[in-house]
C-alpha positions in Angstrom: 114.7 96.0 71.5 117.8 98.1 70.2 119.1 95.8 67.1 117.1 96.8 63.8 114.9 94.0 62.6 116.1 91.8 59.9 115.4 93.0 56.2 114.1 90.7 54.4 113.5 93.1 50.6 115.0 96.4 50.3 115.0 98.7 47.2 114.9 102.4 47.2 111.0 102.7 47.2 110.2 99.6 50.1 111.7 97.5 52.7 110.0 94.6 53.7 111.1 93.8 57.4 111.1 90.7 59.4 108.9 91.8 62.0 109.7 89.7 65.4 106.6 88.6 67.9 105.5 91.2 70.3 107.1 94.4 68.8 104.3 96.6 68.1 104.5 98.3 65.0 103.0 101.7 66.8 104.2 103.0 70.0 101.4 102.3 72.7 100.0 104.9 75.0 102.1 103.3 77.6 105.4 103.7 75.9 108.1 101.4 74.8 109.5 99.9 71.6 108.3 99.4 68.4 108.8 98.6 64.9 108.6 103.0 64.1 111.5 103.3 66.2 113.5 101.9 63.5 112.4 104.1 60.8 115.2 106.5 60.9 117.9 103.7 60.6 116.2 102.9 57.1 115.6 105.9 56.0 116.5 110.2 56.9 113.7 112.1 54.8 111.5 113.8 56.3 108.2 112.5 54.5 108.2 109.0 55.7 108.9 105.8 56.0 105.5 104.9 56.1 103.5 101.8 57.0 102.1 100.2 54.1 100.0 97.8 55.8 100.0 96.5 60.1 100.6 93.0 61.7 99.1 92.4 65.0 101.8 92.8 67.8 102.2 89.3 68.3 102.2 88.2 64.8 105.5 87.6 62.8 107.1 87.9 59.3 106.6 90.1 56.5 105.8 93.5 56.8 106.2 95.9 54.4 107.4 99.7 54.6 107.5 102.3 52.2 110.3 104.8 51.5 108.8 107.3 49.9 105.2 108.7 49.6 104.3 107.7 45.8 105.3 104.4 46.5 103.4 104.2 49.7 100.1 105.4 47.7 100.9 102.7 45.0 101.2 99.7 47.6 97.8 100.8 49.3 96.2 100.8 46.2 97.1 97.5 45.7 96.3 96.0 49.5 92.8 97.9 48.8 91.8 96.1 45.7 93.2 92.9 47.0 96.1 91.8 44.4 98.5 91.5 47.5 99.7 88.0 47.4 99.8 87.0 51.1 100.2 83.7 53.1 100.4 82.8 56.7 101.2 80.1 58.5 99.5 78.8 61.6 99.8 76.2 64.1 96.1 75.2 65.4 94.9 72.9 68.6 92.8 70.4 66.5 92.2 71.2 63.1 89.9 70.8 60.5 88.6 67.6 58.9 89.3 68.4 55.3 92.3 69.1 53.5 91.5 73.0 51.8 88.9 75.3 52.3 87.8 78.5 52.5 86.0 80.5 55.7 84.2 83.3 54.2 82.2 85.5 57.7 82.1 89.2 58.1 83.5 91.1 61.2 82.4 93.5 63.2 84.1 94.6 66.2 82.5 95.1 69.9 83.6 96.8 72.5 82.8 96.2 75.9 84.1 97.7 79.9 86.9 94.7 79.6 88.0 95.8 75.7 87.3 95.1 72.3 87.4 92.2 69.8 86.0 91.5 66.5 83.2 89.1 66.1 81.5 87.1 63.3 78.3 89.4 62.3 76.5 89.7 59.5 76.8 93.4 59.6 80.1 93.3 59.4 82.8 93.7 57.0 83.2 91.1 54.1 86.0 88.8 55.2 87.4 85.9 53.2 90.3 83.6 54.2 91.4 80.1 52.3 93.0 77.7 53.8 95.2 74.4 53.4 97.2 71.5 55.9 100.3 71.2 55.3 100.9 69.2 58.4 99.0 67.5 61.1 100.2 66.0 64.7 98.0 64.6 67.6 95.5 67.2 68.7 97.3 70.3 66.3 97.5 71.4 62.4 99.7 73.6 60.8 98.0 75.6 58.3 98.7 77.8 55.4 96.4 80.5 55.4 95.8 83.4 52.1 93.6 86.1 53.4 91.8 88.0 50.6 90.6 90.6 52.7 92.2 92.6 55.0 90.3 92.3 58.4 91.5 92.9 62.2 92.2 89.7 63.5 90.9 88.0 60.6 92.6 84.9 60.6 92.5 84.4 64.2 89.0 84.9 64.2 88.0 82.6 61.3 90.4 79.8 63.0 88.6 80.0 66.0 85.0 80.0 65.0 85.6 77.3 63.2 86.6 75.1 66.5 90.5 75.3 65.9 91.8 78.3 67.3 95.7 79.9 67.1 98.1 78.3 69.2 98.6 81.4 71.8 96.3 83.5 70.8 95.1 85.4 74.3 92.2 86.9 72.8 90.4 84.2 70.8 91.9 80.9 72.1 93.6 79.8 75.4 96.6 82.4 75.3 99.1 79.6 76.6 102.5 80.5 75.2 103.0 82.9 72.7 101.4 83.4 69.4 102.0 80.7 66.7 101.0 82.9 63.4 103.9 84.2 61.3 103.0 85.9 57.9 105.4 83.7 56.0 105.1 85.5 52.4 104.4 88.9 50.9 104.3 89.2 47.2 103.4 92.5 45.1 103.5 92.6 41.0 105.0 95.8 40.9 107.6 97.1 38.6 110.1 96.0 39.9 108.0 93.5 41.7 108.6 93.0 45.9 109.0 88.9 47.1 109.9 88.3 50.4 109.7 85.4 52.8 110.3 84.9 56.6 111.5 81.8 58.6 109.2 81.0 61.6 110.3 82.2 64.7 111.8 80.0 67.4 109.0 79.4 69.5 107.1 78.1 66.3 109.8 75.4 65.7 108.6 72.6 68.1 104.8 72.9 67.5 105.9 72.9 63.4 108.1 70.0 64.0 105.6 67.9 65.3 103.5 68.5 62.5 106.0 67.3 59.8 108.3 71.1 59.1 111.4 70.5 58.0 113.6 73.4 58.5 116.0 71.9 55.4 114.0 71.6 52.7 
């Protein structure tokens, strides 16, 4: 990928980028592109741009960046004490009965010859996710989903314990297609405060579709 990703916020301390599905935001030990290599289009001092939080490769949306180093520290402050306003959306196979809830398990990750994924544990780390429908079609739900912790795989995890895992996911669910999770909105009270919000990718638009989205309203 050559073409810098679409900026969704952008003042002189942050830039919030529209991070596509399956551009890593580190480069991997075997090489290739990722969301780093863009760095230097936004931004020629020598102390940063800096990652003010990660998104999972295949994820999508909002991803925030900071400029400088005091405004880095400030945003981290804030994802650590959990007044970062964040949703995601989510297409599910099945879905759950109710219309809101909340999934509250701790994570722990294990490791293993084949790799590693997290796992609900009870000596894990506190994770919390709520959760709403906003759509439903024959065997699939599109969900909003507001993590208030900050967990690896969080949401993919609590979706799939629960019996209705991500659409794509390869490590938690059946890994057919790509991932259907896009981190719609980001949303700091900062002065000035940051708001940003991404569209859902193309290969969301079908799956969404069916479950009521209407990309003109």
């Amino acid at each position: 990928m050559t073409e810098l990703p679409k900026i969704l916020f952008q003042d002189a301390r942050f830039v919030v980028f529209d991070k596509p599905a399956g551009l890593p935001v580190h480069p991997g030990r075997q090489g290739g592109p990722s969301l780093e290599d863009f760095f230097t289009k936004i931004s020629l001092r020598k102390d940063g741009p800096w990652l003010a939080h990660r998104l999972d490769t295949d994820t999508s949306g909002c991803l925030l960046v900071a400029l400088r180093k005091a405004p880095l520290i400030t945003a981290q402050a804030e994802f650590a004490a959990g007044r970062v306003r964040k949703t995601y959306w989510a297409v599910v196979h099945g879905g759950p009965a109710e219309e809101t809830g909340g999934l509250n398990f701790p994570l722990l990750r294990r490791t293993s010859p084949t790799g590693w994924r997290m796992a609900v544990d009870p000596q894990g780390q506190h994770a919390v996710t709520a959760w709403r429908v906003l759509g439903r079609a024959p065997n699939m739900t599109w969900l909003e989903l507001r993590p208030h912790t900050g967990r690896t795989h969080q949401l993919r995890v609590h979706c799939a314990t629960q019996g209705f895992p991500i659409l794509g996911d390869p490590v938690y669910g059946d890994g057919i297609g790509p991932l259907h999770l896009l981190a719609r909105t980001l949303d700091l009270d900062l002065t000035p405060p940051i708001a940003a919000t991404a569209e859902p990718p193309i290969h969301m638009h079908a799956a969404l579709k069916r479950c009521g989205w209407n990309p003109g309203i």
